[in-house]
Every structure is written in structure tokens, then in C-alpha cells.
C-alpha positions in Angstrom: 1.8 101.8 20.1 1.8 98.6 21.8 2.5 95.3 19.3 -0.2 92.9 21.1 -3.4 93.8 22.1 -4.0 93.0 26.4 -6.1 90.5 25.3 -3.2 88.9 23.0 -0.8 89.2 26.1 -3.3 87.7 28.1 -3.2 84.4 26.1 0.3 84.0 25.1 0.6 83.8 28.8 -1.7 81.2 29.6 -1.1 79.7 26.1 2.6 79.5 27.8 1.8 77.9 31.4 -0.2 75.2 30.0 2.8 74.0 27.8 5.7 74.9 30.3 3.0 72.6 32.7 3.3 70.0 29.9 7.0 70.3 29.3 7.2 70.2 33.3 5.7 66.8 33.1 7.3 65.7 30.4 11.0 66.3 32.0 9.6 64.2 34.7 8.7 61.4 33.0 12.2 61.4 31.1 13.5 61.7 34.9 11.8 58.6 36.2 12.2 56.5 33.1 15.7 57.5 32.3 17.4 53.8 31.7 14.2 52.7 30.3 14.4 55.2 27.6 17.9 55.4 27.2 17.7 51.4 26.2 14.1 50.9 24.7 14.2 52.4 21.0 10.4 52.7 21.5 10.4 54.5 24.2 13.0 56.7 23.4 11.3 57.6 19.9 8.1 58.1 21.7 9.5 60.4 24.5 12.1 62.0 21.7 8.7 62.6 19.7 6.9 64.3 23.0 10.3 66.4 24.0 10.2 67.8 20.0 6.4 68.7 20.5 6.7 70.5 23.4 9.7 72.5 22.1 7.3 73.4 19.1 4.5 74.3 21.0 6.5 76.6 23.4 8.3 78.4 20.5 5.0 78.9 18.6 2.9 80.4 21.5 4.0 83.5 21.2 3.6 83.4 17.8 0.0 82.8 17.4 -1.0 86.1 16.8 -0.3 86.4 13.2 -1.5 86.3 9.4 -2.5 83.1 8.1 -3.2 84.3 4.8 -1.2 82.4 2.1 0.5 85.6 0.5 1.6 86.3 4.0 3.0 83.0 4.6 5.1 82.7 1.2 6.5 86.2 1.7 7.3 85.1 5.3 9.1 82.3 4.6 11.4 83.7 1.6 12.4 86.6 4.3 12.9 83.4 6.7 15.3 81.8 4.3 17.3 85.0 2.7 17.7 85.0 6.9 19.3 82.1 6.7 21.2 82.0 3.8 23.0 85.8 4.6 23.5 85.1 8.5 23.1 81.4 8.9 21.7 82.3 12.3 18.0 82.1 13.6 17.0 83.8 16.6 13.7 83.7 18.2 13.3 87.4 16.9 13.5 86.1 13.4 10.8 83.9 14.4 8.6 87.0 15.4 9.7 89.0 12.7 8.3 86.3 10.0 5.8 84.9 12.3 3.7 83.7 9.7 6.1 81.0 8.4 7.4 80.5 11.6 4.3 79.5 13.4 2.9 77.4 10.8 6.6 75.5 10.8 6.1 75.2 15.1 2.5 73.9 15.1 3.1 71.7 12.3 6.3 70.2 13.8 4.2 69.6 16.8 1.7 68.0 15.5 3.2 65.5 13.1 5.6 64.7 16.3 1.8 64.0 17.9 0.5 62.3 14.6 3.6 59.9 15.1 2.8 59.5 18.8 -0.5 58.4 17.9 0.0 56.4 14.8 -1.3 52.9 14.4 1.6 51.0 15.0 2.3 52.7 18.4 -1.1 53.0 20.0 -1.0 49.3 19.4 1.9 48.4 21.2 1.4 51.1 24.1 -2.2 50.7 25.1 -1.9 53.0 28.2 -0.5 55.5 26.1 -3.4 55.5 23.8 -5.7 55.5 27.0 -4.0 58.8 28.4 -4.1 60.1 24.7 -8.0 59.7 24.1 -8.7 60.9 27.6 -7.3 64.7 26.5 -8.5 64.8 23.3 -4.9 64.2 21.4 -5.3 61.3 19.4 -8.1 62.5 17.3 -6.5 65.9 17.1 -3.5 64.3 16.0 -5.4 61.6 13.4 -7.2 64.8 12.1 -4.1 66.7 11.1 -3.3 63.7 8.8 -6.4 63.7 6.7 -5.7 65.4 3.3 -6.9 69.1 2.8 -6.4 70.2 6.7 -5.0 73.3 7.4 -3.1 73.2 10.8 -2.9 77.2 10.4 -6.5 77.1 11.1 -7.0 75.3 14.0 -5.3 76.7 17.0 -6.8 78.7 19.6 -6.4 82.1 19.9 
């Protein structure tokens, strides 16, 4: 019997292009602007903060498909860490074999790396940034995630 449904291949694979795409742009950007990142702290914690939610996202699309029910989760992650602890080792098949945990960990990673890109103090001093932000959506995705009581295990798309 097949682990993922057609349907559930069907989006891990777009789910997948639209973040290599972003990741794609994203090595670009590091290309162009190499020196000025490499001697800017700002711009190095800004692109440092979009490289690490990238990674995230690309490790946790094929993990979407999963249980978000609490029980799930806490059993997940004590199987993650008795993982750790025995073998201290983590492959990305430990990641699908306690996909609960694990995917809350990736989105979550990803989007306080995006909650940091669009904080206050850094849409101030990078206005274009903050532009380019608003125009897809991310800064009030990412000023959502910080209001108490949201559950980032909620809000993906599936």
C-alpha cells in the first residue's frame, strides 16, 4: 500500500518547486551581494535569516502530510530525542519517521527566521525590503505567527 495518497505526491511536489524557486533566488541574491553581506552585519543577519527559512521550508515539505494532534506530537518528539540520545545522528528519515515533531520544528524554524525578517526594527531600516515583503503576503504572515495563542501546525497548506 502506497504511504501518500496521488494527491499528497502531487503537492509535495509543487509544495517543493515553489521553495527550490525561492531558494534559487535566494542563492542569487547571496551571489550578487556577496561582499556586501560578507561586511554588513545587517545584511548578513537578514540574508543568514532567509538561507535558514528556506532550509526549513524545504525539509518540511515533505513532511506536511502528518498528525497535528497534540498526543501525536509529544510522542513524536520523545521518539525524536531517544533518536538522538542512542545514535546522535539525524537523518531525513528520522524526520519522516516522527513527522509530527519534525514538521512543527521546520515550519516553526521558518517562520520565526520570517518573524525576525519582518520585525520592527528591520522593516524600518530596510524599507524595500518591507515593500517586497507586503507585496507577497509575508510580513503579515510572519507578524501573525507572533501573536500569542497561534498554532503554526495549523496554518499551512496542504
Amino acid at each position: 500500500m502506497a504511504k501518500y495518497a496521488p494527491t499528497d505526491l502531487r503537492s509535495i511536489s509543487d509544495n517543493r518547486k515553489l521553495v527550490l524557486d525561492i531558494a534559487t533566488d535566494i542563492s542569487e541574491i547571496v551571489g550578487v551581494y556577496h561582499k556586501k553581506i560578507s561586511e554588513d552585519e545587517f545584511e548578513r543577519r537578514l540574508a543568514m535569516q532567509f538561507v535558514g527559512a528556506v532550509f526549513s521550508l524545504w525539509r518540511a515539505v515533505p513532511l506536511v502530510h502528518t498528525s497535528h494532534e497534540p498526543e501525536n506530537i509529544v510522542d513524536s518528539s520523545a521518539r525524536y530525542l531517544e533518536r538522538v540520545v542512542r545514535h546522535n545522528a539525524i537523518t531525513y528519515g528520522d524526520d519522516d519517521a516522527q513527522r509530527p515533531w519534525a514538521f512543527g520544528y521546520y515550519m516553526g524554524n521558518a517562520r520565526y527566521r520570517l518573524s525576525e525578517v519582518c520585525s520592527d526594527e528591520v522593516v524600518k531600516r530596510w524599507p524595500v525590503g518591507k515593500a517586497a515583503l507586503e507585496a507577497q503576503g509575508l510580513l503579515e504572515a510572519a507578524t501573525t505567527s507572533r501573536k500569542p495563542g497561534y498554532d503554526q501546525a495549523t496554518k499551512v497548506r496542504e
